[in-house]
C-alpha positions as a Markdown table, in Angstrom:
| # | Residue | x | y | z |
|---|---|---|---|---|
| 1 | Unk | 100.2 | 115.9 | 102.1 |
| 2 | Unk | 101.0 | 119.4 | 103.0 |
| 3 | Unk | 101.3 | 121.3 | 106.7 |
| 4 | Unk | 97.6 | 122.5 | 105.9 |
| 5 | Unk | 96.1 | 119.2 | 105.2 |
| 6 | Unk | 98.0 | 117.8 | 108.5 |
| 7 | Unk | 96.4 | 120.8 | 110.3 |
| 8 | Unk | 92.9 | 119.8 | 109.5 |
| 9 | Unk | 93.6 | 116.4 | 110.6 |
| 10 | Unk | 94.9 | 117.0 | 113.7 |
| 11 | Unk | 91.9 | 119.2 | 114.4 |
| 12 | Unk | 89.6 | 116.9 | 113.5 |
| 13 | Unk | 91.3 | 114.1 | 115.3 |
| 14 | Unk | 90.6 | 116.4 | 118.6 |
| 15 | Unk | 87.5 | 117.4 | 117.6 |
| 16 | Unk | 86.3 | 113.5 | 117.4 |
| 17 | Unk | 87.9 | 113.2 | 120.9 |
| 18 | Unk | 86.0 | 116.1 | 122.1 |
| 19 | Unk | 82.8 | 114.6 | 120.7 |
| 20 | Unk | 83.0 | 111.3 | 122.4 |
| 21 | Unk | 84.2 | 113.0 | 125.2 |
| 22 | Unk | 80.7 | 115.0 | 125.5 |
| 23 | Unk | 78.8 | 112.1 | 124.1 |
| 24 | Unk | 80.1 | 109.6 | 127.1 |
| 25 | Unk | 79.3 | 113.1 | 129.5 |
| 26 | Unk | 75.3 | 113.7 | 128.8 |
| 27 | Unk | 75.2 | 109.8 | 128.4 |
| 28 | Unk | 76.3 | 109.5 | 132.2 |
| 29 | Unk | 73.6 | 112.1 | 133.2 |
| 30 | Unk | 70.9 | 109.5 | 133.1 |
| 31 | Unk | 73.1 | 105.8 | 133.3 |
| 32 | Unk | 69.0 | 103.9 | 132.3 |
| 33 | Unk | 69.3 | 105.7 | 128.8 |
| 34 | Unk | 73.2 | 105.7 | 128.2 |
| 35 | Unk | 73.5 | 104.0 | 124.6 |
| 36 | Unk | 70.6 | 105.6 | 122.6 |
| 37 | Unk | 72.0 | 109.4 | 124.4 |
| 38 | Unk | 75.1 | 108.1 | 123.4 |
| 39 | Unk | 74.3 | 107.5 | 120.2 |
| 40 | Unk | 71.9 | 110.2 | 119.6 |
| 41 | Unk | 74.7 | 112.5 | 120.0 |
| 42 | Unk | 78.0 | 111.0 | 118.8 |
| 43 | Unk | 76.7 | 109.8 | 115.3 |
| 44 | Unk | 75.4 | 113.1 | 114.5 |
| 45 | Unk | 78.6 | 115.2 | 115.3 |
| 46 | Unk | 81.0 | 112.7 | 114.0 |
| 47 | Unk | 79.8 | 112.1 | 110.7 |
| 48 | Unk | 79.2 | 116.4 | 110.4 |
| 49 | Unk | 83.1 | 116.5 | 111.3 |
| 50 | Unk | 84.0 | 113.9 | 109.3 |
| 51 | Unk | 82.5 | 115.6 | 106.4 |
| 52 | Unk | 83.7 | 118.7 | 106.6 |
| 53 | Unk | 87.2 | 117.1 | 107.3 |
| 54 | Unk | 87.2 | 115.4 | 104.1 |
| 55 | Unk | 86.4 | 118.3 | 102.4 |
| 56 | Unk | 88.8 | 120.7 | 103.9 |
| 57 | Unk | 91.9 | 118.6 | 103.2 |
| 58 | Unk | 90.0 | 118.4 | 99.4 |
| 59 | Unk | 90.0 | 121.6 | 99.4 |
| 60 | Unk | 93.4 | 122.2 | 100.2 |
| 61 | Unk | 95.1 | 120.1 | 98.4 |
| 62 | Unk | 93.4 | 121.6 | 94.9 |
| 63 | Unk | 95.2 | 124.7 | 96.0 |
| 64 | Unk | 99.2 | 123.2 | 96.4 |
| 65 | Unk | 98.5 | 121.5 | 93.1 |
């Protein structure tokens, strides 16, 4: 794995964080609805990051090869 690669993870590592971090937030705004909010927005954005993680570090590892 190469400094690139280790980039994108760490980003998307903080990205995830950040996610669940906002996900928690607009799920606190209204406590009656907190789990489908939750989920509403976390699934979404994490799978999106996810993605385009897996395809970054793809991506760059085609190019050190």
């Amino acid at each position: 794995m190469n400094t690139k690669q280790k980039i994108v993870i760490v980003v998307v590592d903080a990205l995830v964080f950040a996610e669940l971090f906002y996900s928690i937030m607009q799920g606190k705004e209204n406590p009656e609805y907190i789990t489908p909010i939750f989920f509403q927005n976390f699934i979404p954005l994490v799978l999106i990051t996810l993605i385009l993680g897996k395809i970054l570090v793809k991506r760059l590892r085609a190019e050190s090869e």
